[in-house]
N, C-alpha and C positions, 0 to 999 in steps of 0.2 A: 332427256332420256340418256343414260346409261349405256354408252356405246363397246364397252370392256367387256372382251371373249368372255367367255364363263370361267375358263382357267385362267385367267388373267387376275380377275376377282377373285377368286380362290386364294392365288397366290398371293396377294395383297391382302388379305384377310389374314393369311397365315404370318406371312410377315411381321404385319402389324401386332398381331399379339404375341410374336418375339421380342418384337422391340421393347412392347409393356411388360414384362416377364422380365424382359433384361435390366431395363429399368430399376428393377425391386429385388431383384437377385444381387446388386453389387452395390445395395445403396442399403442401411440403417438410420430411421430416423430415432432422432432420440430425443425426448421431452427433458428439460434439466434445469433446475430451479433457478434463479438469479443472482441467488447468492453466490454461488458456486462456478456462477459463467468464464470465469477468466481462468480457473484451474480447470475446470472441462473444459476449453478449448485447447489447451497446454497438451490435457488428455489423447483429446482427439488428434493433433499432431504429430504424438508420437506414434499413434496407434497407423493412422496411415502412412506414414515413413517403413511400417515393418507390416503392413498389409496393404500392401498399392490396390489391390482388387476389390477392396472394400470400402466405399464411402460413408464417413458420418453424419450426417444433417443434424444437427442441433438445434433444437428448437425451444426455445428462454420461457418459461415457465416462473409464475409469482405467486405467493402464497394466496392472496385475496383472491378467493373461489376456486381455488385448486380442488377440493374434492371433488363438485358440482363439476366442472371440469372434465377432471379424468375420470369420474361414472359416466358422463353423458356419451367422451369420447369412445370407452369399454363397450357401450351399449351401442355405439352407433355401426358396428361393420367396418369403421374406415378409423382407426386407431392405430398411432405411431407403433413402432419397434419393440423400445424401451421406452417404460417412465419411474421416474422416480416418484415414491410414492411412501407416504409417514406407516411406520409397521401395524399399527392398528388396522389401516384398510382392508390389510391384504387377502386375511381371513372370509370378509364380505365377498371380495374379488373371486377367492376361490369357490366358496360355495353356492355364489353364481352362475359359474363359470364361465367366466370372463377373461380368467388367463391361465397359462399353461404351467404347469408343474414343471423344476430345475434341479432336480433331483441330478440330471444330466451334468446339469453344466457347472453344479457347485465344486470345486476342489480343494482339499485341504480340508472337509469341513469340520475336524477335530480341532482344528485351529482359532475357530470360530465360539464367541461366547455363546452358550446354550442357549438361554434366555434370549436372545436374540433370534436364533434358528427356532426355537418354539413357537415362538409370537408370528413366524411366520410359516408353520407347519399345519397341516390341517387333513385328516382322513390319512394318515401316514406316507404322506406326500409335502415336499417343500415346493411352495407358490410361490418364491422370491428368493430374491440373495438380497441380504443384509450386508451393511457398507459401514453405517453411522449409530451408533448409541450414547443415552445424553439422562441426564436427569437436571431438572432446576437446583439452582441457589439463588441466592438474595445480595447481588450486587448493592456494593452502597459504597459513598462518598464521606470521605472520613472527616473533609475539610467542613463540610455543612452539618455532621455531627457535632463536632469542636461547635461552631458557630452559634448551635443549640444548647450550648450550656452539655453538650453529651459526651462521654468520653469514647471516643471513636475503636477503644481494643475492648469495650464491655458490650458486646452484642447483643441482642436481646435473643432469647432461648423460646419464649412460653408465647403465647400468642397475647396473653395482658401485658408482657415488656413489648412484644410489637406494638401494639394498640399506643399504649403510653408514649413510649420513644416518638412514635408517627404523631401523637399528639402535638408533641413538644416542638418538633419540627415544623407541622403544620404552622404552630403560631409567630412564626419567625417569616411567616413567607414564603414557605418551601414548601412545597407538597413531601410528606413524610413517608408515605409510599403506594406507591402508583402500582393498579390493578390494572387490565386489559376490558372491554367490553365490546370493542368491536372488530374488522378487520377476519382475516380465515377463522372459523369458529374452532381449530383448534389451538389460537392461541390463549382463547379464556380456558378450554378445557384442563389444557398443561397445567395453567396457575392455579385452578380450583379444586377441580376434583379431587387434587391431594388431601387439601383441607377436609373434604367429606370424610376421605380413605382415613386418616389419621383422627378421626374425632368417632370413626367406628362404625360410619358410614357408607353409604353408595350411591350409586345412580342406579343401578338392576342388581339384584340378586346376586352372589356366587350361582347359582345355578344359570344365570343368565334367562331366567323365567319370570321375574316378578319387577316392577320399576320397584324402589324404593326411596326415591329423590325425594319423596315429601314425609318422609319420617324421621323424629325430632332429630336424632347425628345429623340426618344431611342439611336439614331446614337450619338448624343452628350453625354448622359451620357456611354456607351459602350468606348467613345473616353477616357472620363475621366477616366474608370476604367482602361484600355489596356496602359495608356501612362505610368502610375506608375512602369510598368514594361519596355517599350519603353524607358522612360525616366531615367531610369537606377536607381529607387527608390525601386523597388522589386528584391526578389534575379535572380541571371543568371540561375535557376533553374527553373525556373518559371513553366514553360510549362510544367514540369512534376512533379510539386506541389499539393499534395491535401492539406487539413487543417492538415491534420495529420506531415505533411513536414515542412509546417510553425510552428507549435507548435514548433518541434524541433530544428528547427533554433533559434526561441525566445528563448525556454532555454539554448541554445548554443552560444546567446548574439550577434547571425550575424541581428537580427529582431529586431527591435524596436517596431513595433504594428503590429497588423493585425487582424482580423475579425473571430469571434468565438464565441462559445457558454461557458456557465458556465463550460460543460464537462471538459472545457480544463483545468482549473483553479487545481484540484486535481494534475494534473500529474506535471505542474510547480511547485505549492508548494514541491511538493516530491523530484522532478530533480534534483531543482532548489530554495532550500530555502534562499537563499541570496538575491535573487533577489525581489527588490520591485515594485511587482505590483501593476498597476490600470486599471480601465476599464471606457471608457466614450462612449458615446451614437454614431450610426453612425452617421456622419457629414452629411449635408443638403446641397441644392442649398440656397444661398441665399432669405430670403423672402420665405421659403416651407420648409417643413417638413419634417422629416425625415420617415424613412420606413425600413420596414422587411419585410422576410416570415415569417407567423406564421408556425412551423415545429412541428417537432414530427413523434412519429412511431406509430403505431396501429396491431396488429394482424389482421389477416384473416386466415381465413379455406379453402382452394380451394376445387373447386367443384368436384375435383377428388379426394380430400382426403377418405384415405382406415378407418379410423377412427372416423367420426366425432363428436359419439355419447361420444367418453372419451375427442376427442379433446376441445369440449367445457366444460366438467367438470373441465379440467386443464384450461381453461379460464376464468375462474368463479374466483378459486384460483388464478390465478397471478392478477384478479383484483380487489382484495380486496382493499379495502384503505388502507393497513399497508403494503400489498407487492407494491402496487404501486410507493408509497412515497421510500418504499428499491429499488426498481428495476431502477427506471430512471435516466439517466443518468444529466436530467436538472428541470426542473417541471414537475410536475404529471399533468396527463388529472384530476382527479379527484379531484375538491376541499376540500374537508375535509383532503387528503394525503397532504395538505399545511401547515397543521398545526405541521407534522413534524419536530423536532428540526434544521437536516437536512437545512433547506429552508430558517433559520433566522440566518444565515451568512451575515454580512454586505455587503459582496463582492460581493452578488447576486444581490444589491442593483439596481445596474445599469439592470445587467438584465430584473429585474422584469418591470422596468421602460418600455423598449422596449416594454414588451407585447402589451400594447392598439396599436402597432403601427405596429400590425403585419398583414398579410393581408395572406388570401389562396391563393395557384396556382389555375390559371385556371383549372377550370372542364373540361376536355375533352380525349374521349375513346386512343387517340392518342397522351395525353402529353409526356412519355416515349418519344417518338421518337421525337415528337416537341423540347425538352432541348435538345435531340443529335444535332440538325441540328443546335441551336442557340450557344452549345459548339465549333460545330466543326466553324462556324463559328468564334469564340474567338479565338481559337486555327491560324487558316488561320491572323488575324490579329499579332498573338506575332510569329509567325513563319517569318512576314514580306511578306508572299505572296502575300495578298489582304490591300488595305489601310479599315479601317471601314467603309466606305459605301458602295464597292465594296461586303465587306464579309457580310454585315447586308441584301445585295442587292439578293443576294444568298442564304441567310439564309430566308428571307424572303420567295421569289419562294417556297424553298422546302416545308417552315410551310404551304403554303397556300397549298400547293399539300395535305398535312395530316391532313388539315382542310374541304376539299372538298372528303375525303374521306367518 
């Protein structure tokens, strides 16, 4: 039995939930990918040096199930601070709501590429600050072109000189170029869906109302992307490949190209400095253009965060122009963070080039699970279970099911 006066209890009640309140008042957790641990900790550093009253918690975050992830945690009531989060999400995020509009905390934001702030704008409100923006090229190894009888400065342009060159390479013992089919389901997304976009195609509608993933543009570019590995031109790994797998393989000289961002480019050099690389533009249909997603990651706040009033003064900080330009892993959302020494490496050359050609993911509260239905369908086609209209056929049904929701 509970021998404590009434006021006694009282006061200990009251107490105790100062101390919880205190707790979460001087403390920010913050989710932050893996890649990026050893410059966010840097971050974090300085930031309490010149805010003693505010702690960070850091908490390492990896791409394998991060969206599954950070929905569950948005939905669960007990959700960190800050997460960082790929700009597609963010749209879902918001018209959820599940995080809180930054309309507050963004500054400078003329400074800021548009396309960046759009992709993360929604009901005339901004759900995020943008940090990082990126589009793919086509890393390749100039040494194992040569080796191919290939001449390592004649790129291939159209997607029948990919096809051929990947041919040629395959028969020497090299996989000629390596696709993605497993790992985070947005790293098939990045690699593929361009190919849809650029052959005239989609996964839904511009209205964002209708799937169209199984109509001939998409079906056809899906076929082209799938045979490279069918066709025994990507590694026998495939299906459990993220980018991160193929990097590896390229420095370990079983990959001759494949599809990536500037990210990738540090960890070759270091692996891998023998080896001489180049980077050329994604290859096209014949007669049409080529395409990307424009990517990147952006911060948000969730709506349940226990902090939000330090969590945006640490957003202020990380997005300075001098930490942005330090922090990303590819281009800064913020134009002036371009001017960076950082950025005027020739080798980004080709990157930069990509940008104008980069395009947002569809807006919509239900993309998250839209990419799963369109991965799992990729996945059904390298597994050999469904031919690709079978799987696009299916894939379809289900997007329209999560677009009519």
């Amino acid at each position: 039995m509970n021998t404590l006066p009434r006021t006694a209890m009282l006061a200990l009640a009251v107490s105790t939930l100062t101390l919880t309140t205190a707790a979460y008042a001087g403390e920010v957790v913050w989710w932050t990918p893996n890649w990026g641990e050893a410059r966010a900790k840097e971050l974090v550093e300085k930031f309490q040096a010149a805010n003693p009253g505010i702690t960070i918690k850091m908490e390492v975050t990896v791409s394998d199930g991060l969206p599954a992830r950070v929905l569950t945690a948005l939905q669960s009531g007990a959700a960190p601070d800050i997460i960082e989060v790929q700009h597609g999400w963010v749209n879902g995020y918001a018209q959820n709501d599940l995080v809180i509009p930054l309309d507050d905390t963004i500054q400078d934001a003329n400074d800021y590429t548009k396309a960046a702030l759009d992709y993360v704008s929604w009901g005339g409100k901004l759900w995020a600050i943008p940090y990082r923006i990126e589009t793919h090229a086509i890393i390749y190894n100039k040494g194992l072109w040569k080796a191919a009888g290939l001449d390592p400065e004649k790129v291939p342009q159209t997607w029948a000189e990919l096809v051929d060159d990947a041919a040629k390479i395959a028969a020497s013992g090299v996989s000629g170029f390596a696709i993605t089919g497993g790992g985070e389901v947005g790293n098939t997304i990045f690699r593929s869906l361009p190919f849809i976009w650029m052959n005239g195609g989609g996964i839904v509608s511009d209205d964002v109302k209708t799937a169209i993933v199984n109509q001939p543009a998409a079906v056809e570019a899906v076929k082209f992307y799938t045979d490279f590995y069918k066709n025994g031109q990507s590694p026998a790994s495939t299906l459990q490949n993220d980018g991160a797998a193929n990097r590896k393989l390229f420095i370990a000289q079983q990959v001759a190209a494949y599809q990536s961002g500037q990210f990738d480019v540090p960890s070759i050099l270091k692996e891998a400095p023998s080896t001489e690389i180049g980077v050329f533009a994604i290859p096209h249909p014949e007669g049409k253009n080529t395409a990307a997603i424009l990517g990147g990651w952006s911060y948000v706040i969730p709506k349940d965060a226990k902090n939000p009033g330090d969590a945006k003064t640490f957003l202020q900080f990380l997005s300075t122009s001098e930490n942005q330009a330090f922090f990303t892993d590819t281009f800064p959302a913020r134009i002036s963070s371009m001017d960076a020494d950082r950025f005027k490496d020739p080798i980004l050359s080709v990157f930069k080039s990509m940008l104008p050609y980069g395009r947002p993911v569809p807006i919509h509260k239900n993309w998250v699970q839209i990419t799963q239905a369109y991965f799992d369908g990729i996945q059904r086609i390298l597994t050999g279970d469904q031919d690709v209209q079978a799987a696009m056929d299916q894939a379809n049904e289900e997007i329209q099911a999560l677009l009519d929701q």
